[in-house]
N, C-alpha and C positions, 0 to 999 in steps of 0.2 A: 522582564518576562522570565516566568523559567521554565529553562528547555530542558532538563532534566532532574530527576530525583535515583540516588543512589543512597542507600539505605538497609534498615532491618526488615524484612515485612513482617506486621507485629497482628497483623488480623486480615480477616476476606470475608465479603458480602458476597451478596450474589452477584452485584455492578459493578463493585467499589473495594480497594485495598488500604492499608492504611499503612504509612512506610514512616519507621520512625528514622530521621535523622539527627543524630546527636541530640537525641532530646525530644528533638521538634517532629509532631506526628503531621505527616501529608496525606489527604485523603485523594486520593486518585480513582479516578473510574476509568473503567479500561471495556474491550468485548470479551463476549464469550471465550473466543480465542486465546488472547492474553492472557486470560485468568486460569487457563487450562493448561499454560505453559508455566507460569510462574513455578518459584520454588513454593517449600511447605514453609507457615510461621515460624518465625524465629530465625530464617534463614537471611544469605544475603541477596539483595534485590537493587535494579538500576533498571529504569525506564525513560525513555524520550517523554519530555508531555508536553503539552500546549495549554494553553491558561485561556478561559473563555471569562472575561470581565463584563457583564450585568449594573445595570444601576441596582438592585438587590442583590445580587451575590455573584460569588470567583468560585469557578470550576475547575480543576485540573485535570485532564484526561491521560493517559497513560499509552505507549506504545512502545515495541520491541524495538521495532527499527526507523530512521529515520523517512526510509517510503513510506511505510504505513503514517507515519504522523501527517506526512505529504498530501497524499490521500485523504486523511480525514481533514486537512484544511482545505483542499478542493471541493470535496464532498462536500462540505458546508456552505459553499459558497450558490448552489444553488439552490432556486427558491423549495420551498417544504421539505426541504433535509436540511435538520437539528443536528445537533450534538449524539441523541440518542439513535437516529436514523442513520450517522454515519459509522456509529460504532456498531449500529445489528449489520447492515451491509460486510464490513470488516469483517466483525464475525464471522459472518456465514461464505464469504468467498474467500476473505484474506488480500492480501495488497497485489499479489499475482492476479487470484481471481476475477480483481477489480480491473488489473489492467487488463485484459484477457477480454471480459462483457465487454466495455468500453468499446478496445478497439475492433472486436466484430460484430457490435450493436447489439448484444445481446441483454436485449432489456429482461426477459424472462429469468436470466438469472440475477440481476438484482431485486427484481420482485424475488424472490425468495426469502429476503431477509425478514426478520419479523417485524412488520407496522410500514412495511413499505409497498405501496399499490402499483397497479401497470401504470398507472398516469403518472408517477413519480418517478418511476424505472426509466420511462421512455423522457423523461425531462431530463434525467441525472444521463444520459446517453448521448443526447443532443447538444446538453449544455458542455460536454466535458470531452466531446470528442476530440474537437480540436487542443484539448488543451492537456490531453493525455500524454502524449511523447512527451512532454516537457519533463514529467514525472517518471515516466520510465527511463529516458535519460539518464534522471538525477540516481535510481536506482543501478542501473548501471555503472555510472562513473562512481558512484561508493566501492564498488563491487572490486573494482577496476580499480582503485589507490588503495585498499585499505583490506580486500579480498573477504570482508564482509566486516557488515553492517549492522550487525545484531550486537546491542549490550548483552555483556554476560553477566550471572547474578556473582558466578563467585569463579575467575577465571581456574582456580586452582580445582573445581569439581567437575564444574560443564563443560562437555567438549566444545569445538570450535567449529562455527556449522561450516559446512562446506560451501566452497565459492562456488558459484554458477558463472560458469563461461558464455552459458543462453543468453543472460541479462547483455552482456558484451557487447554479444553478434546481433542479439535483437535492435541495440542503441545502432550500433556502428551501420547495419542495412538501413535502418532510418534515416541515420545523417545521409548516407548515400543517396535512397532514395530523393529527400528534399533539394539534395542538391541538385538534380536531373531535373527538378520543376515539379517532384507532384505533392499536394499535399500532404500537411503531415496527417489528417484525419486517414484519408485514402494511405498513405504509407504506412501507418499504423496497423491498419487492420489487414492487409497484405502482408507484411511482416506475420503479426500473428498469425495468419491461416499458414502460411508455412513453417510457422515455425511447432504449431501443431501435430503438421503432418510428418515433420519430421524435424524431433527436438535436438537430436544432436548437432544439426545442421550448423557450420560456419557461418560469417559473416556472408560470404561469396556464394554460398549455395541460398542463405535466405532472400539475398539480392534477385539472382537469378528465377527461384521460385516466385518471388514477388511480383517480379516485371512480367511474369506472365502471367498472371493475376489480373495485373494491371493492365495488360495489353487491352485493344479494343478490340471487342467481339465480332465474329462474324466475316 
């Protein structure tokens, strides 16, 4: 399988890039996002991809960071989101965004994306609640060994994006919460509303806003 391409970027379509390495041209399709980030032709380029193999044909798709390639292999995994429905999703929210809808059910903003309807929103929500911390997680702990995550096209030009300590605090009140007994779905989405309401929050402060979230009403 291959998990990355580091290369020239030698051309761009409006879906698709074409990264020459040593010779050999990769045609990679990527989202809107991506492609807006990339450098200009001719420059140096590196993307995570994932390879989607067809009895007719191999796709390669393109990502900045390992969450986001995360993501679009989840994304896929439920029914009526393709390859091109998890790359408009990305687009239009980005790998935060996505985890963000997810864990507060907000189907309205994956319908935003383009070619994707309320009835798929609310399927892509249901199906992947429970299975979202897993991925924010794995975002975090990148974050957390390696202080980010992002390929750079050419280390000596682009700066080094900044680590987020949110990713941390958000994993680490997760584990916490699941260890107490509640869901990770329910943990998830608690986590995120506080960490909303206020982003700089700690590990200890997201905990705390959580559990009262979570308390039972009334």
């Amino acid at each position: 399988m291959i998990g990355k391409i580091a290369g020239r970027l030698e051309y761009r379509s409006t879906d698709h890039v074409l990264i020459d390495v040593r010779g050999v041209g990769y045609l990679v399709y990527v989202s809107d996002r991506v492609m807006a980030g990339l450098p200009r032709n001719g420059e140096a380029v590196a993307l995570y991809t994932d390879l989607l193999v067809r009895e007719d044909l191999m796709q390669l798709f393109g990502f900045t960071t390992l969450v986001e390639k995360e993501w679009h292999r989840l994304l896929m995994s439920v029914q009526g989101i393709g390859a091109k429905a998890s790359l408009a999703i990305l687009g239009a929210l980005g790998a935060d965004g996505v985890s963000r809808a997810i864990a507060l059910g907000d189907w309205n903003a994956v319908a935003k994306a383009k070619g994707v309807g309320p009835k798929t929103a609310q399927r892509v929500i249901i199906e992947l609640k429970d299975k979202a911390p897993g991925v924010m997680a794995l975002g975090a702990g990148l974050t957390a060994a390696t202080g980010d995550d992002v390929i750079e096209a050419d280390p000596a030009a682009a700066p080094r994006a900044t680590p987020q300590p949110a990713s941390t605090a958000q994993a680490d009140a997760m584990s916490a919460l699941a260890n107490l007994g509640y869901a990770p779905g329910d943990a998830a989405s608690a986590v995120a509303q506080a960490l909303g309401a206020d982003p700089q929050a700690d590990a200890s402060a997201l905990i705390r806003a959580a559990l009262k979230l979570l308390a039972p009403k009334g």
